[in-house]
SERO-4910 file (N, C-alpha, C, O; in steps of 0.05 Angstrom, whole numbers):
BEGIN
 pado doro    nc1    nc2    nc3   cac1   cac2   cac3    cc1    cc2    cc3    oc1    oc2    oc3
  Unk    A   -737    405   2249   -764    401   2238   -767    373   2228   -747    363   2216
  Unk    A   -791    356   2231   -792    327   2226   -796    331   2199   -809    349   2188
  Unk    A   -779    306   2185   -784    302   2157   -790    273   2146   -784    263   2124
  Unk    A   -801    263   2166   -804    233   2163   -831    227   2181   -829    236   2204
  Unk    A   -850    218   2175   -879    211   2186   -870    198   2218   -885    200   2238
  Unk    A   -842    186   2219   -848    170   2245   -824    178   2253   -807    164   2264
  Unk    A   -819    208   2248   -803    227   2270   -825    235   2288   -848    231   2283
  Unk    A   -814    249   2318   -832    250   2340   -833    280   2328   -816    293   2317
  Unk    A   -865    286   2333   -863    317   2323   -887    331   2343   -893    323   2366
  Unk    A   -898    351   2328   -928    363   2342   -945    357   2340   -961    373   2330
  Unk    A   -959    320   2348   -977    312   2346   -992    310   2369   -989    293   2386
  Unk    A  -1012    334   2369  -1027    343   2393  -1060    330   2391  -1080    340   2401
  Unk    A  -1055    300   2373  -1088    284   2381  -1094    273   2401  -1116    270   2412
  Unk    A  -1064    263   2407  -1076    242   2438  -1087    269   2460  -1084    293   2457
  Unk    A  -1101    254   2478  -1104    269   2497  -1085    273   2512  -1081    297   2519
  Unk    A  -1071    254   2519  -1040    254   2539  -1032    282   2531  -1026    296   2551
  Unk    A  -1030    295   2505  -1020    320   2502  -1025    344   2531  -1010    356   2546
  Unk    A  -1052    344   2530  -1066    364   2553  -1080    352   2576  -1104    350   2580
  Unk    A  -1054    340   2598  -1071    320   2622  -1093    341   2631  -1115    330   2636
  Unk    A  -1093    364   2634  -1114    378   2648  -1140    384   2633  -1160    383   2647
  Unk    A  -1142    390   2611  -1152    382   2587  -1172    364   2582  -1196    368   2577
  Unk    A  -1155    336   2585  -1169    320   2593  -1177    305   2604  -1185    283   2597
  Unk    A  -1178    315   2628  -1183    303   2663  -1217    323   2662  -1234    316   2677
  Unk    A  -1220    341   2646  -1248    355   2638  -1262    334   2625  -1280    319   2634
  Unk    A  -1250    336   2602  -1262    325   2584  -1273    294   2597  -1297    289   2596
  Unk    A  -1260    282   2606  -1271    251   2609  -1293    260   2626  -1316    252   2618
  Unk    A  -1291    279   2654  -1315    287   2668  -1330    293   2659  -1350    285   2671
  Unk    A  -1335    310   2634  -1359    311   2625  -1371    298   2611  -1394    305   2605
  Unk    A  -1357    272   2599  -1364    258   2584  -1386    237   2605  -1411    234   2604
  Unk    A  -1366    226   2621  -1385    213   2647  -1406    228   2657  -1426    215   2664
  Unk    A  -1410    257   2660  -1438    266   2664  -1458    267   2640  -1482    265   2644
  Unk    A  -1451    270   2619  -1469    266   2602  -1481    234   2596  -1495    225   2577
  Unk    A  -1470    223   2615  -1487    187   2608  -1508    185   2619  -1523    165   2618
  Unk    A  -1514    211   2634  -1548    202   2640  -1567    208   2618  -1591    204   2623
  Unk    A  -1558    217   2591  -1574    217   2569  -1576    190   2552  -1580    171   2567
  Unk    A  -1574    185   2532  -1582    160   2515  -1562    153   2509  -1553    167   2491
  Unk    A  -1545    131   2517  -1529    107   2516  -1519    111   2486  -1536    120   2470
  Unk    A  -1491    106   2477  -1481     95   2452  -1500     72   2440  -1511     73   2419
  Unk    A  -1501     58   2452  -1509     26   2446  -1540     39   2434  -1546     32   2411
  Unk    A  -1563     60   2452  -1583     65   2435  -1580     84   2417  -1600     97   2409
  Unk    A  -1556     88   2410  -1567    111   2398  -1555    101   2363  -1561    113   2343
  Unk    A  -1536     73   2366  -1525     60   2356  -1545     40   2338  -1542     37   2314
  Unk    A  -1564     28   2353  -1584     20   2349  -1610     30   2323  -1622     19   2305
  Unk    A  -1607     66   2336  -1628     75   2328  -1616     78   2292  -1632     82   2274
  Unk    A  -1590     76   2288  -1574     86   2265  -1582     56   2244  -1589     56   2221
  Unk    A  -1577     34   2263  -1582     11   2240  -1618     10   2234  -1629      0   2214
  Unk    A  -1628     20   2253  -1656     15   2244  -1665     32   2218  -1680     27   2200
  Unk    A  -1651     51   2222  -1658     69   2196  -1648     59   2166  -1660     56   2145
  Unk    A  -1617     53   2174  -1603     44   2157  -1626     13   2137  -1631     11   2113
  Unk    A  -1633     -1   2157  -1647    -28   2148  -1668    -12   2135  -1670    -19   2112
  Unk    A  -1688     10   2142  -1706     13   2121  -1700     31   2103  -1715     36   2085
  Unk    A  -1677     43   2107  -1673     52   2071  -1661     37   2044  -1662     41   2020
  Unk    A  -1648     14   2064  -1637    -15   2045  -1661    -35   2034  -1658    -54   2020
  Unk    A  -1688    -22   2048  -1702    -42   2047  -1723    -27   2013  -1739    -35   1997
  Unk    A  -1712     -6   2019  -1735     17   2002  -1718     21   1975  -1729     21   1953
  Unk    A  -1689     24   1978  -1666     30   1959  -1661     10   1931  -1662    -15   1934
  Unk    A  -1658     20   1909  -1657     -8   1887  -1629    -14   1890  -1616     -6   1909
  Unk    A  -1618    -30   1868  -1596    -40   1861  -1572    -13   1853  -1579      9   1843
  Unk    A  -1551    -18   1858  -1528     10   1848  -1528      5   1821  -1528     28   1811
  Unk    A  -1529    -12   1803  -1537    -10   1775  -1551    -36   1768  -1561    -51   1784
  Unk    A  -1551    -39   1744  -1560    -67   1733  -1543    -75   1698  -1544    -62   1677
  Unk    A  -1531   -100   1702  -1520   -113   1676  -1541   -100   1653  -1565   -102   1651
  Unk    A  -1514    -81   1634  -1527    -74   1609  -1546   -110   1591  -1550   -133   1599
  Unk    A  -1550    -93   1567  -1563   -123   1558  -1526   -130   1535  -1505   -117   1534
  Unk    A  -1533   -150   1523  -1508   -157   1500  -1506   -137   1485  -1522   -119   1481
  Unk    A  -1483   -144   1477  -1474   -115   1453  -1480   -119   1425  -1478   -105   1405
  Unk    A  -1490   -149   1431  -1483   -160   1398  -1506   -176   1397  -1518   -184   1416
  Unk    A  -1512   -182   1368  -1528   -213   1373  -1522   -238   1378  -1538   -256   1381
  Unk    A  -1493   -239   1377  -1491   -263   1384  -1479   -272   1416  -1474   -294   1428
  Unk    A  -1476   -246   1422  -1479   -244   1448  -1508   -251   1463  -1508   -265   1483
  Unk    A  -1529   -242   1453  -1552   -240   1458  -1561   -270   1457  -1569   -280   1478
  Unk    A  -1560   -287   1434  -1557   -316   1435  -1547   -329   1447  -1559   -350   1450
  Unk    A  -1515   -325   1466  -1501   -338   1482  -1519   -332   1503  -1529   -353   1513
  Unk    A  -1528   -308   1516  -1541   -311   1542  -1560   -314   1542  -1569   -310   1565
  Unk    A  -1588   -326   1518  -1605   -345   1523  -1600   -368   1517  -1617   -384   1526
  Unk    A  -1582   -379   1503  -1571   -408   1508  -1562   -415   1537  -1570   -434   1550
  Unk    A  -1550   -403   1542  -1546   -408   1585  -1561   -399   1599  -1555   -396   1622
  Unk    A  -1583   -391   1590  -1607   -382   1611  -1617   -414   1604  -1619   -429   1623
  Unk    A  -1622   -420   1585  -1643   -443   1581  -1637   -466   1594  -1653   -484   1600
  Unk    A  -1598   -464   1599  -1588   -491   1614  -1592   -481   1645  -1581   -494   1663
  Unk    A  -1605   -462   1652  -1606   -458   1680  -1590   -436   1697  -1597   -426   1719
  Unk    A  -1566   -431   1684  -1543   -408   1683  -1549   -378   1677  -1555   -372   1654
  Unk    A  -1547   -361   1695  -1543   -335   1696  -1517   -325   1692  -1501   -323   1711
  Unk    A  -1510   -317   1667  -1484   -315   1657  -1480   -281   1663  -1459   -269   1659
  Unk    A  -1508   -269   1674  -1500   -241   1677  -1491   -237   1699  -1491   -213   1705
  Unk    A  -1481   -252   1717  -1468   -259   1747  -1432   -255   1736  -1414   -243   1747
  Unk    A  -1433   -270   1711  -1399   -271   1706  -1395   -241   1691  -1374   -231   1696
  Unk    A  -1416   -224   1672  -1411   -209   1660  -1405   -189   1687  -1383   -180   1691
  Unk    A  -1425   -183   1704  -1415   -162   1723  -1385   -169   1735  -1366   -153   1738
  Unk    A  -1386   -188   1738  -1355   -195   1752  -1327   -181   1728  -1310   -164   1732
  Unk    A  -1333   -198   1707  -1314   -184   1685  -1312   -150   1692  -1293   -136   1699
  Unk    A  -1335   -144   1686  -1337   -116   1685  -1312   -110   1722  -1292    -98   1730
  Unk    A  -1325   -121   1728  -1312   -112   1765  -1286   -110   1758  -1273    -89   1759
  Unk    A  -1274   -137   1747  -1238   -139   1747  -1229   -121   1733  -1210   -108   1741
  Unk    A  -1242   -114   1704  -1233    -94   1695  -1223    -66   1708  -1200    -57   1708
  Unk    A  -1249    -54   1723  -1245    -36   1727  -1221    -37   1757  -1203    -22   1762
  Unk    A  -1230    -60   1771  -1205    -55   1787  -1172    -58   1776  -1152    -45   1782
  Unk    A  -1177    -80   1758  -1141    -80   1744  -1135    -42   1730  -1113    -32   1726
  Unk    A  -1160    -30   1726  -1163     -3   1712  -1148      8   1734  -1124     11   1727
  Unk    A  -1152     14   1754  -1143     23   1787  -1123     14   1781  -1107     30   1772
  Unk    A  -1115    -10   1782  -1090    -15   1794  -1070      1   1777  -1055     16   1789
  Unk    A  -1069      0   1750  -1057     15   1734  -1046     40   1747  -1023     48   1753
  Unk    A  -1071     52   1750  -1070     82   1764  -1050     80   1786  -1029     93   1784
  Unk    A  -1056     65   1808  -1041     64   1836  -1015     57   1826   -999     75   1831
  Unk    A  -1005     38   1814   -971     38   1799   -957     63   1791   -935     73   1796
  Unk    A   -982     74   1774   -966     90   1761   -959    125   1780   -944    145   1775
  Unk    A   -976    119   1799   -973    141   1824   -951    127   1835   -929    138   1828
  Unk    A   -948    105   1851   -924    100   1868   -903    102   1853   -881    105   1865
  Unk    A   -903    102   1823   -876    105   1817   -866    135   1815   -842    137   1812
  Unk    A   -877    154   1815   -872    178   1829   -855    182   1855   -832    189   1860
  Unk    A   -884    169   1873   -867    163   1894   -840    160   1904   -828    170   1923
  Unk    A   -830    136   1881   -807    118   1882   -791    138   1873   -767    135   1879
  Unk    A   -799    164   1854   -775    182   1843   -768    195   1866   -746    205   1864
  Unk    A   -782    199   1891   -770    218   1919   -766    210   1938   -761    226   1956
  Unk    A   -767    179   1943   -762    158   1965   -737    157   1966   -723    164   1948
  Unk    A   -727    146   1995   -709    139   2001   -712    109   2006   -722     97   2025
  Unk    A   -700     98   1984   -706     64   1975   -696     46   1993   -679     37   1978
  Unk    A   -692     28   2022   -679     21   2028   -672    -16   2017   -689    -28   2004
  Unk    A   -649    -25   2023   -635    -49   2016   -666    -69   2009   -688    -63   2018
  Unk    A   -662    -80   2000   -694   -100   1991   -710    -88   1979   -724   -100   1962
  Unk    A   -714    -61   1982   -741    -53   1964   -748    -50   1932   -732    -62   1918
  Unk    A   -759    -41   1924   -762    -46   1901   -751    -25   1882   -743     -2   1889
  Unk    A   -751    -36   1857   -734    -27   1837   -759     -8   1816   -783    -13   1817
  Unk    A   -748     11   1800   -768     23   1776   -774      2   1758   -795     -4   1748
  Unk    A   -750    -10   1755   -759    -33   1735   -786    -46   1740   -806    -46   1725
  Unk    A   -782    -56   1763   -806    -80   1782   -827    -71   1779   -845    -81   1765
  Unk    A   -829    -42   1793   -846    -28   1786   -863    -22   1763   -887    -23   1764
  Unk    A   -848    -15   1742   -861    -16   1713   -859    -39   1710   -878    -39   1694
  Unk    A   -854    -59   1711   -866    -86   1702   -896    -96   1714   -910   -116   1709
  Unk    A   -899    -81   1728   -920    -93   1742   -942    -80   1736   -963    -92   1730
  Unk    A   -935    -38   1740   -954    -32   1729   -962    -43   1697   -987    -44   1693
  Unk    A   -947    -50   1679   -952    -65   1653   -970    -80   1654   -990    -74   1642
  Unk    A   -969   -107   1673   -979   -130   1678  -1004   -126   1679  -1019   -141   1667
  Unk    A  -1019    -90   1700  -1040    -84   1708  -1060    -80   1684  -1083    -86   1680
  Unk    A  -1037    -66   1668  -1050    -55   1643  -1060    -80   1620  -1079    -80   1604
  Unk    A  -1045    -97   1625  -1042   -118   1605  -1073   -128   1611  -1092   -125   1596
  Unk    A  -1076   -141   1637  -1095   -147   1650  -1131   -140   1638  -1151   -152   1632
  Unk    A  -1120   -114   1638  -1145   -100   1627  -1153   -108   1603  -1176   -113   1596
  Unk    A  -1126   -109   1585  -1133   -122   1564  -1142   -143   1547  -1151   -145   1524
  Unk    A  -1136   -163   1570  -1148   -194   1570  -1183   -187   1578  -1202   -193   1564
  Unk    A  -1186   -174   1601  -1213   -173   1608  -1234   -165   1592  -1256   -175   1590
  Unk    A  -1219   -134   1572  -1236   -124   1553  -1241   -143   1522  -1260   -140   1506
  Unk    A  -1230   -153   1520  -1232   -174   1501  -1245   -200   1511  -1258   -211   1493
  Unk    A  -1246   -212   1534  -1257   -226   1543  -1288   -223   1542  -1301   -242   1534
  Unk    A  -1299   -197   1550  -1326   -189   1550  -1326   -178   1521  -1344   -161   1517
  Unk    A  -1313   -182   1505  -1318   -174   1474  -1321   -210   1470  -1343   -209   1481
  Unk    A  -1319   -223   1468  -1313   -253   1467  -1338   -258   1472  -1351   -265   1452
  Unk    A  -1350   -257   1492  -1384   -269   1501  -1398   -246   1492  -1420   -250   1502
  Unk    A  -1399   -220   1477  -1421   -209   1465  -1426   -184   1483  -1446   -171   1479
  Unk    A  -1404   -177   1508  -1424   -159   1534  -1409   -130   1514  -1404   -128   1490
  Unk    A  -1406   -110   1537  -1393    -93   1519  -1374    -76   1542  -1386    -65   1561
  Unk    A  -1347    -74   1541  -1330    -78   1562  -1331    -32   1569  -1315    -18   1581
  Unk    A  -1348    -27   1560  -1344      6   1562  -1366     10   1583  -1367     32   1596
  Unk    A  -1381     -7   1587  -1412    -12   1604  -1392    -14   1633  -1376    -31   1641
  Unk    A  -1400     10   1644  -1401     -1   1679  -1414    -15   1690  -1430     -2   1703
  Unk    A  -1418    -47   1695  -1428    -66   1711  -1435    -53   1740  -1425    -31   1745
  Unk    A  -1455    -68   1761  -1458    -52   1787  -1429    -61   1802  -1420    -42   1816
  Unk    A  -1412    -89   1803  -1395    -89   1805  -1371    -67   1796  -1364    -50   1812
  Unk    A  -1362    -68   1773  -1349    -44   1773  -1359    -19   1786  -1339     -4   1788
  Unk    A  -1374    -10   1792  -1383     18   1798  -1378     14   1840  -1375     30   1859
  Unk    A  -1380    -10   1838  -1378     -8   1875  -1340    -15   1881  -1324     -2   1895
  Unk    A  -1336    -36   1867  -1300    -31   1867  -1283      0   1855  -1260      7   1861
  Unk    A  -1300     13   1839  -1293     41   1841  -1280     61   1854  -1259     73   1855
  Unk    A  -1318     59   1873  -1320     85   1899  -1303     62   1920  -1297     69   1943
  Unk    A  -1297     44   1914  -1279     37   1938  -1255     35   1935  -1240     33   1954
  Unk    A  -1249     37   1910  -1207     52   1903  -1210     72   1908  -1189     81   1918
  Unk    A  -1230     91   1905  -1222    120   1911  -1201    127   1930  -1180    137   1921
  Unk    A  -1203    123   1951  -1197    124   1986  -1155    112   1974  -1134    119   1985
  Unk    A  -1159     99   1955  -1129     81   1948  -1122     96   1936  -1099    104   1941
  Unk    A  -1136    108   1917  -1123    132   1901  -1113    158   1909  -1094    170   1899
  Unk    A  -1128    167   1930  -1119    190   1946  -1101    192   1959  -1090    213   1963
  Unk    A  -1092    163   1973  -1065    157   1986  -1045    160   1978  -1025    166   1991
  Unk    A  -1047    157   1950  -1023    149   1933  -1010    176   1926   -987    183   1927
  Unk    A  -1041    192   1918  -1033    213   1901  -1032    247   1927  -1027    271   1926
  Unk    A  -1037    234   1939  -1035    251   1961   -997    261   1965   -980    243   1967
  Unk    A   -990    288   1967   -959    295   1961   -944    291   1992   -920    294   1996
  Unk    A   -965    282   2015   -945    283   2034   -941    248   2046   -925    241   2064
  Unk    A   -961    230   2029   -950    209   2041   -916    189   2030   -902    192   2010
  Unk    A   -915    180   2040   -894    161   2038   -888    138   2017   -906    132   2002
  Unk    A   -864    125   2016   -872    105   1988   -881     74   2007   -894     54   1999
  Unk    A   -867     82   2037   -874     56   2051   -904     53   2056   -914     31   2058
  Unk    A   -925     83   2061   -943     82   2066   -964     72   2038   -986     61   2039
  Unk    A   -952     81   2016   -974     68   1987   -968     49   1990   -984     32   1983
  Unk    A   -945     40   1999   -933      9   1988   -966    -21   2010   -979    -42   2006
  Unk    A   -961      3   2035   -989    -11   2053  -1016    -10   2040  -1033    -26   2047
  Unk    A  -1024     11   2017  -1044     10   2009  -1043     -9   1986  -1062    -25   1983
  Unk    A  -1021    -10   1966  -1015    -29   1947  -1025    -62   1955  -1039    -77   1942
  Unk    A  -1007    -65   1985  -1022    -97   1994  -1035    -99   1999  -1038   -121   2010
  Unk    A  -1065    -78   2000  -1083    -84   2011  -1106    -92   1980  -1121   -111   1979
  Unk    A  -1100    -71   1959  -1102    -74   1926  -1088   -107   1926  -1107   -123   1922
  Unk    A  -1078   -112   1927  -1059   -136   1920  -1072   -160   1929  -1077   -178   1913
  Unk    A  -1080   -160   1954  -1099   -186   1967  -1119   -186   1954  -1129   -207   1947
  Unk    A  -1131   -159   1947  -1163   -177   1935  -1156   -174   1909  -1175   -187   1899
  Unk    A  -1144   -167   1890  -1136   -171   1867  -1139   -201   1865  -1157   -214   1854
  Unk    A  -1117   -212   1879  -1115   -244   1882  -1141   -257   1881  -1150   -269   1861
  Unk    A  -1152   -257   1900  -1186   -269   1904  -1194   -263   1887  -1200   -283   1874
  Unk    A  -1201   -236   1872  -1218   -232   1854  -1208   -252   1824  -1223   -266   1810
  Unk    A  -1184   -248   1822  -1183   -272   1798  -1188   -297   1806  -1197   -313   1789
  Unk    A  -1185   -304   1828  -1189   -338   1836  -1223   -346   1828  -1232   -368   1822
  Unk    A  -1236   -320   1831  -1269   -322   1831  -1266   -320   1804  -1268   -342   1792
  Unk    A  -1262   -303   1792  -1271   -305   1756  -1263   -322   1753  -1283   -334   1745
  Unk    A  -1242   -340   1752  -1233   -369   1740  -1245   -380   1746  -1251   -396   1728
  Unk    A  -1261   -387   1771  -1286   -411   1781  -1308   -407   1765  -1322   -427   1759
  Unk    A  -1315   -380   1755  -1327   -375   1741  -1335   -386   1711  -1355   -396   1701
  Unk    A  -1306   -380   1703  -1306   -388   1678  -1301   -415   1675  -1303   -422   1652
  Unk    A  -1295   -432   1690  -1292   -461   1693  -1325   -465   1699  -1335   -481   1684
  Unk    A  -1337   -455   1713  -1366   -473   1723  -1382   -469   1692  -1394   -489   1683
  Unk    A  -1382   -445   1677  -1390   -442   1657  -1379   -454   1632  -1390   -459   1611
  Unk    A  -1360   -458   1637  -1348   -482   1602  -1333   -458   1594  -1322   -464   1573
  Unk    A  -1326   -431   1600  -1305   -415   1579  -1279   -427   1587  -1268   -419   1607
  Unk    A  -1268   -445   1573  -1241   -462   1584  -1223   -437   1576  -1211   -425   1593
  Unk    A  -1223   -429   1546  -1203   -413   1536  -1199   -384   1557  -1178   -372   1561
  Unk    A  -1225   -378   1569  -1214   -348   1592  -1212   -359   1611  -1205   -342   1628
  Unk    A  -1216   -385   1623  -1205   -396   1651  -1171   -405   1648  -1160   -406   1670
  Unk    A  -1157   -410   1628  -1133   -408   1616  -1121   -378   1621  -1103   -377   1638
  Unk    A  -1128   -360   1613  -1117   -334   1606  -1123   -323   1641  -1105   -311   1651
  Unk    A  -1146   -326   1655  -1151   -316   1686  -1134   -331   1700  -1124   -325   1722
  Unk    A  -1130   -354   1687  -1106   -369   1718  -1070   -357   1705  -1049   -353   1718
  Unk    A  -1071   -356   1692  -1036   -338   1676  -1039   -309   1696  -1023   -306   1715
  Unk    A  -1061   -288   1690  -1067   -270   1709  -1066   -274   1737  -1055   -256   1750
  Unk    A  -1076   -295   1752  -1080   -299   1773  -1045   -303   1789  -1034   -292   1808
  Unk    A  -1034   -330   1766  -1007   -329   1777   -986   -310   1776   -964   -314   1787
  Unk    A   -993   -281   1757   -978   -261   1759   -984   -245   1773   -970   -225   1773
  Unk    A  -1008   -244   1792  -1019   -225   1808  -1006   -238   1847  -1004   -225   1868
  Unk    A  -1002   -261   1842   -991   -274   1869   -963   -265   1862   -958   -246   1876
  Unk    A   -944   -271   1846   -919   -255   1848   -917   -226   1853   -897   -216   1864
  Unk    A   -946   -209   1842   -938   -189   1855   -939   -182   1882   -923   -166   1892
  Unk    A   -962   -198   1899   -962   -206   1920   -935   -206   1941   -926   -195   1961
  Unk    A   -930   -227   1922   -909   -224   1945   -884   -214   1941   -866   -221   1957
  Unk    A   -876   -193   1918   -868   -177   1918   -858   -152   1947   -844   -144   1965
  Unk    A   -888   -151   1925   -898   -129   1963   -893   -131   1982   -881   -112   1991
  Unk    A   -899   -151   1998   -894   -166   2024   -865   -163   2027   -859   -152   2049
  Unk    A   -845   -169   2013   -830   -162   2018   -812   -131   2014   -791   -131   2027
  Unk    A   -816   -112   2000   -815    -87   1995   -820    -72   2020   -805    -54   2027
  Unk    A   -841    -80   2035   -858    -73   2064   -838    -72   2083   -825    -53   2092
  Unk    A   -838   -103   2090   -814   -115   2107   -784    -97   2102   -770    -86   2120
  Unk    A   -780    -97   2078   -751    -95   2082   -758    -57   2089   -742    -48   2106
  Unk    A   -774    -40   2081   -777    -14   2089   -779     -9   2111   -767     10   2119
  Unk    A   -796    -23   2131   -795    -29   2162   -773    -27   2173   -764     -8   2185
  Unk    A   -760    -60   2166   -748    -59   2180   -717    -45   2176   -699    -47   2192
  Unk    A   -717    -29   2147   -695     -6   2152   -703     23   2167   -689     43   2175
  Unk    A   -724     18   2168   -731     45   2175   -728     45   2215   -723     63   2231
  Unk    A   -732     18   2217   -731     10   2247   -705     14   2261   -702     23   2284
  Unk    A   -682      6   2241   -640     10   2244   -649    -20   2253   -641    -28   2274
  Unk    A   -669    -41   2236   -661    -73   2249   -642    -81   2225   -637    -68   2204
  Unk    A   -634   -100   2230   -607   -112   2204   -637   -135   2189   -648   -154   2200
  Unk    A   -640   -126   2165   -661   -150   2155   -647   -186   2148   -628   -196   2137
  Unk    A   -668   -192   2162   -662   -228   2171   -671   -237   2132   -691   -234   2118
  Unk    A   -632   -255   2124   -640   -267   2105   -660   -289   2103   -662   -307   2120
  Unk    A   -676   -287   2081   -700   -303   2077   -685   -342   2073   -670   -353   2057
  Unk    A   -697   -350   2092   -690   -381   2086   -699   -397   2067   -722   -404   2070
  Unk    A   -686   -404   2047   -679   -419   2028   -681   -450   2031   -665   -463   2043
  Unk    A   -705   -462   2017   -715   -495   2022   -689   -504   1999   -678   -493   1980
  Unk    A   -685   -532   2013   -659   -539   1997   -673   -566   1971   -658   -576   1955
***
């Protein structure tokens, strides 16, 4: 019985499973093309799509300040020309994704309790350090939007769309039959825009004058590329034990 995702087992999707099967199937697929084309019928899906985007409002809208002197900071930068509720949704966004990430750590390290770890991969330690880092993260952000007056409990429309789009990350993770190599693929995928996403709040807070949270976003930013590439290699070396390749030592600049 297979006990490993990339043992050969009873995977009866391809068609190759049933040549006769599907020596039908394609025939009838070719007779049914005298009806309406993919391409129109493909067509007919974005036209709809364009007028319900056109009819549909916003997925939310930036609460107002929490405070008054919040309330003062964002008509003092309205008056210089600046829409500072551009940076508040963003805060709100990182939050909730560093919020996620938390979550996804603290699932793979489950994971990591029933894995079979091979040579290079990662350690519990690493692991909880990182999930830490995620958590820490949060904590800079929620104080950050306590700092300009917003109020960090407010779902931004940003946060609310980086949400429904960890979901799909979360299910991977927490799902009991996948793998630690296979979260570890959803982790780098969390991991790349993690990266971007701090690179953007720091432009942020640099184009706006917050020097003191463009300080504290680039510290985040450079601990979010180590985890980076962490991963990258965690990946690799799971591959390629899982492959029977001997993993190629990493070259060393002198």
């Amino acid at each position: 019985m297979p006990t490993k995702p990339t043992d050969i087992g009873t995977n009866r999707t391809g068609i190759a499973t049933s040549p006769i099967d599907s020596q039908r199937t394609i025939k009838a697929a070719k007779a049914a093309g005298a009806g309406p084309s993919p391409a129109h019928n493909g067509h007919a899906l974005e036209v709809e799509r364009i007028a319900r985007s056109r009819d549909a409002g916003p997925v939310g809208t930036v609460p107002p300040p929490a405070t008054v002197k919040g309330m003062a900071k964002t008509l003092v930068e309205r008056l210089q020309g600046h829409k500072p509720t551009v940076f508040i949704d963003k805060l709100g966004e990182r939050l909730a994704f560093e919020r996620t990430g938390t979550r996804l750590y603290e699932a793979l390290l489950a994971k990591f309790e029933v894995a079979e770890v091979h040579a290079g991969g990662p350690t519990r330690a690493e692991l909880e350090k990182i999930r830490d880092d995620e958590h820490r993260h949060v904590g800079i952000l929620r104080d950050a939007m306590l700092h300009i007056g917003a109020d960090p409990t407010a779902m931004t429309p940003g946060a609310d769309v980086v949400g429904v789009a960890g979901l799909g990350w979360i299910q991977v993770l927490t799902d009991p039959r996948t793998t630690l190599t296979q979260c570890l693929d959803v982790i780098l995928i969390a991991e790349l825009a993690d990266g971007d996403g701090w690179m953007l709040l720091t432009s942020l807070a640099d184009a706006l004058d917050f020097d003191d949270l463009s300080k504290q976003f680039q510290a985040a930013l450079v601990e979010e590329e180590e985890h980076l590439m962490l991963v990258r290699g965690w990946i690799a070396a799971a591959l390629l034990g899982q492959a029977g390749v001997a993993p190629t030592p990493p070259v060393r600049s002198v």
